[in-house]
N, C-alpha and C positions, 0 to 999 in steps of 0.2 A: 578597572577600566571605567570612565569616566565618559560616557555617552553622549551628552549633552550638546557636545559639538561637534558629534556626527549626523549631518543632517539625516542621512541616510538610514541611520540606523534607528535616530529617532523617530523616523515614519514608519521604519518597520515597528519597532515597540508601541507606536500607536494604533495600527493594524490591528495588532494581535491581544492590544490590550481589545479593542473595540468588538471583536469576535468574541472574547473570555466574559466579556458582558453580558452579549447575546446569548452564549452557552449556559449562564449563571441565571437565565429568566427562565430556563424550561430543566435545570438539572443545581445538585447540591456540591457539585467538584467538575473543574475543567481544569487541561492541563496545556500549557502555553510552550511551543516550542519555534524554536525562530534558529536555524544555524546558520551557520555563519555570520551574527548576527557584528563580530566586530574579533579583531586580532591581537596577538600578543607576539611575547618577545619567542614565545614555544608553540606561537602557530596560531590558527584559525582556532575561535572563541564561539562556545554555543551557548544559547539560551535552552532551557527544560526545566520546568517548572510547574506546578499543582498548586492551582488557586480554589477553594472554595465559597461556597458562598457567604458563610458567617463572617469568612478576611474580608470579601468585597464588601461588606456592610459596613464594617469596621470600617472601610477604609474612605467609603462613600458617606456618611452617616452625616456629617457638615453639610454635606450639599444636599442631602434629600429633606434633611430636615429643617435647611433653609428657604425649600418652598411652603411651608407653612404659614411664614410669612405673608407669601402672596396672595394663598386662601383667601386669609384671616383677611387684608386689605383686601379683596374684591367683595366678600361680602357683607365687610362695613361700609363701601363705597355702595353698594345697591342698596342697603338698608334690611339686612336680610341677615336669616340667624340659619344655622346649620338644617334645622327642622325646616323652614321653607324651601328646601333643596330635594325633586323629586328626585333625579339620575345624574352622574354626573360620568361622562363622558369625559375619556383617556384621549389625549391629544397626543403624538411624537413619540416614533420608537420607545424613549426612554420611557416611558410609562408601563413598560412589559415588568419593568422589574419589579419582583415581588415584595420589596422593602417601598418601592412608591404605591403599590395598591394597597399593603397593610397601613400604611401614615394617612391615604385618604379615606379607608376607613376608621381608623381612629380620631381623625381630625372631625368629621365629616357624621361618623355616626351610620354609615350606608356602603354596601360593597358596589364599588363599580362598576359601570356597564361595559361588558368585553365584548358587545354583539360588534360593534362596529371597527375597523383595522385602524388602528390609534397613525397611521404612517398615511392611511387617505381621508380623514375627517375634515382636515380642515380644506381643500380640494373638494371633496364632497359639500361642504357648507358653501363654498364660494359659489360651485355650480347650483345650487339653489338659492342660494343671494341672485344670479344670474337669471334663474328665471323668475323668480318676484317681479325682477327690475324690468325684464321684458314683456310684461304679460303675461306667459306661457306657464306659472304656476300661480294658482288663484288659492288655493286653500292654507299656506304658509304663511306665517305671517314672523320673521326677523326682525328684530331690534336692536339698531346700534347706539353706541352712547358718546357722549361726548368726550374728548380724551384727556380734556383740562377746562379749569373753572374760565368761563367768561364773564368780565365787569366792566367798569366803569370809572375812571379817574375820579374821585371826589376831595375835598377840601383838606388842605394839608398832606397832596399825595398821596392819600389814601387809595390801596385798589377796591374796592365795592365791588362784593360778587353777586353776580343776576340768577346766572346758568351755573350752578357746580358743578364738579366733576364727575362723571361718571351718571351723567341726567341723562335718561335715552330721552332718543330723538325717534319722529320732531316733537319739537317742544316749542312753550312761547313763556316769558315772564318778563311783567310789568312792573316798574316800582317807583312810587313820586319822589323825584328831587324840588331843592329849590334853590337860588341863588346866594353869591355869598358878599355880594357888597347892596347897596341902598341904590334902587333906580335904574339896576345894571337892565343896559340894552341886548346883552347877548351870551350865551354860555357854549362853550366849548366843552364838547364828547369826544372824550380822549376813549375807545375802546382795547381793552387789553385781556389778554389770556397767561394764563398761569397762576401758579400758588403760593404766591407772595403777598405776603400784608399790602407791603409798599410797590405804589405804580410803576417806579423808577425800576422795578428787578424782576419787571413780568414785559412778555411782550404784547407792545402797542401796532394792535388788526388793524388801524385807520381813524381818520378824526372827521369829526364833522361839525358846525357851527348852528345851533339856533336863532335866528336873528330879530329882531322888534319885540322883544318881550317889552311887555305892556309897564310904564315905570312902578314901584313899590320898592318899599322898605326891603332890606336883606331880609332871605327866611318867607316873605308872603307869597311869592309867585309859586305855582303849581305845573315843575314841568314832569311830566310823565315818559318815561323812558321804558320803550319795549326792545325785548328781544325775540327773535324768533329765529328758528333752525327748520329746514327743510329734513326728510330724508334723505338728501344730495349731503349734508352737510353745508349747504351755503347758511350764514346768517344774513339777516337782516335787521337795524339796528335801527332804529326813528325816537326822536323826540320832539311832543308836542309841547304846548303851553296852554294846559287847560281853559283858561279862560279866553283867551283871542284864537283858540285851534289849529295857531301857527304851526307849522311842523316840515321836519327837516328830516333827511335819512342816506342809510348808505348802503350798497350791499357788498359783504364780504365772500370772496368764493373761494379763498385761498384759507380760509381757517386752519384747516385739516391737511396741511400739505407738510407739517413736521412726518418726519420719520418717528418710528420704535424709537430709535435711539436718543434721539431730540427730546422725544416728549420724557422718555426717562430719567435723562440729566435733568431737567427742568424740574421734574418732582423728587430726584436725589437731592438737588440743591434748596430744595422748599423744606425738606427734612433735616437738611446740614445746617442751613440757618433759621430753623426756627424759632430758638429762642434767642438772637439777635432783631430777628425782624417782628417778633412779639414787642420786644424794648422798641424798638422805633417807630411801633403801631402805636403804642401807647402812650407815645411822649406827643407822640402828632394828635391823638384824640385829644389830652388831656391840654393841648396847645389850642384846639381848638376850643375848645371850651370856655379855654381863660375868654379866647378873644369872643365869644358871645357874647359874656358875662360882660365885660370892658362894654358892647355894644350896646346890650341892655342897659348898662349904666349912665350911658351918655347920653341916653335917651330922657330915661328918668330925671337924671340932674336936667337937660333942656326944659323938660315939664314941671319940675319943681320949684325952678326960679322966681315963674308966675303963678306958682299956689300959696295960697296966704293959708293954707290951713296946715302946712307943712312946717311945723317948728322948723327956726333958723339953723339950730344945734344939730338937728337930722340931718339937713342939706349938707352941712358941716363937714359932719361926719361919712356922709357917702363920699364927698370930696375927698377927702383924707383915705378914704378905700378905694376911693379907684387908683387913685396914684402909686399905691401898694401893690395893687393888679397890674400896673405900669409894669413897675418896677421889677416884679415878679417874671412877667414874658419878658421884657428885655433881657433881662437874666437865664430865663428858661429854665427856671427853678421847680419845678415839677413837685414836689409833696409842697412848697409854699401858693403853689397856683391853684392846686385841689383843694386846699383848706380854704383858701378864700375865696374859692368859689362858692363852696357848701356856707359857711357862712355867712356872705353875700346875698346867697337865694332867701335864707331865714331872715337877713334883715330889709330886704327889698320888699317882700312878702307882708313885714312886720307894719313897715311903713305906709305902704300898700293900701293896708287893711286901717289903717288910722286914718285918712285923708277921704273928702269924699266927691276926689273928680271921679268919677266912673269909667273916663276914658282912657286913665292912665292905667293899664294893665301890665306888670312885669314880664309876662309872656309873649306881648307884642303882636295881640292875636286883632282879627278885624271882624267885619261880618264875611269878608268875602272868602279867607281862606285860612287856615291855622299853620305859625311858621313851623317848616320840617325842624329836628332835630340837626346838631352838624353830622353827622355821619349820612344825610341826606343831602347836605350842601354839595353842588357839583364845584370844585375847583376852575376859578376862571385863570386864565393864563396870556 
């Protein structure tokens, strides 16, 4: 007889499984009887049956031993090793059973704390979140965390992360960017959450604009971008320009309004395409790169033209490479862009150091500020 598509029956079989569970946390054999539980061509059909506990292990063993897993990521996510774990506290019926209290003491190194009823802990936890929040308890002190990385759009769609995951709050972290064209008047804060290399596959909290930045070369300006997180969970997101103290901002209150579920797909799908969004991190780095190097260079050749102390055959020859580097990004030939970058920097470097304008520096640095690297360039759009 084939149950499956008796609805009825299948609830009764899950009844009786969920009691044989219950049975199996305080005894080594229970016995499952359910009649009438479905019929035949000779009459009404019973269930009777003797389950002990060593079959339920057997049979559970995939799934208890798949919360390992989750351990193991929460307390890589806090930064925390098994020895920094004073008690740990049984959360949900299902923690009665004696196969999940033996995997967390052998996971864990410690036996679990059973003072408190694993069915009202987290109702108990809420009610004193409850009075923190209100005033009315002053000596607890709770820490929530953030439930996904917050960043920042940067150059070549890159996501730049400020906030990681799992940072309690509140929290605040600052980090210089600087722009990515020559003179640029304004940069765009694209703000995003999740755990994707690339901006495009994470979701975008809200944008905001900086505006009048002060004109300089790509790379000089100095904007500083904060984040900060309430214990409410709102952020707040501002960016200035160091040297004019222009500054712009936004606040987010919706951060945290994913569901469990939401936020789980979003870091199932960070895990499912990691190593595709590894490869598209890095072709966007290494894309990036070419075009500084390209920018460095056009710079150098403009200042070279009018150096007479710069052999003609140098000039020449950088000419002759950048048009390589051209050709290379149009291409988007990635092990040909990394080599002549590395190359380029030795022989830029080489040239550099023969010549004796002082002002021409490969680095593109000034007195007033030193250009970011590109993975600090914000993406203008």
């Amino acid at each position: 007889i084939d149950l499956a598509t008796d609805k009825m029956a299948t609830q009764r079989l899950k009844e009786a499984s969920e009691k044989a569970k219950k049975d199996l946390s305080g005894m080594t054999e229970t016995s499952i009887s359910i009649p009438f539980i479905s019929a035949g061509d000779s009459g009404p059909l019973h269930l009777d049956m003797k389950l002990t506990r060593a079959e339920f292990n057997t049979l559970t063993k995939d799934l208890v031993e798949s919360t390992t897993t989750a351990v193991r990521t929460a307390l890589k996510d806090a930064k925390l090793s098994a020895m920094d774990i004073d008690q740990v506290l049984l959360v949900g019926g299902s923690t009665r059973i004696p196969a999940v209290q033996d995997l967390v003491e052998r996971e864990l190194g410690k036996k679990p704390n059973k003072t408190i009823n694993p069915d009202e802990v987290v109702a108990m936890g809420a009610a004193i979140q409850g009075g923190v929040l209100s005033g009315d308890v002053e000596d607890v002190l709770l820490l929530d965390v953030t439930p996904l990385t917050l960043g920042i759009e940067t150059m070549g769609g890159v996501s730049t992360p400020l906030i990681e995951k799992n940072t309690t709050i509140p929290t605040s972290k600052s980090q210089v960017f600087s722009t990515a064209e020559d003179n640029q008047k304004a940069v765009d804060i694209n703000i995003l959450q999740g755990e994707r290399p690339m901006a495009i596959d994470n979701k975008s909290l809200g944008r905001f604009q900086l505006s009048d930045i002060e004109s300089a070369p790509r790379g000089v300006p100095q904007i500083e971008v904060t984040f900060s997180i309430n214990s409410d969970g709102i952020v707040y997101v501002s960016a200035k320009d160091r040297k004019t103290n222009k500054e712009q901002s936004i606040t987010i209150s919706n951060s945290s309004n994913l569901t469990e579920e939401e936020i789980q797909i979003m870091i199932d799908e960070a895990n499912k395409n990691k190593k595709a969004d590894e490869a598209k991190k890095n072709e966007a780095v290494i894309m990036n790169k070419g075009h500084q190097m390209l920018d460095t260079m056009n710079r150098a050749i403009t200042e070279m033209q009018s150096n007479p102390n710069i052999p003609e055959q140098g000039k020449q020859e950088l000419n002759a490479d950048r048009e390589k580097l051209v050709a290379a990004l149009d291409s988007r030939n990635l092990k040909e862009i990394e080599k002549l970058v590395t190359d380029f920097e030795a022989k830029l470097q080489s040239v550099m150091n023969n010549q004796s304008n002082p002002d021409l520096n490969m680095d593109n640095t000034n007195n007033d500020a030193n250009p970011a690297d590109d993975s600090d360039i914000i993406d203008v759009e």
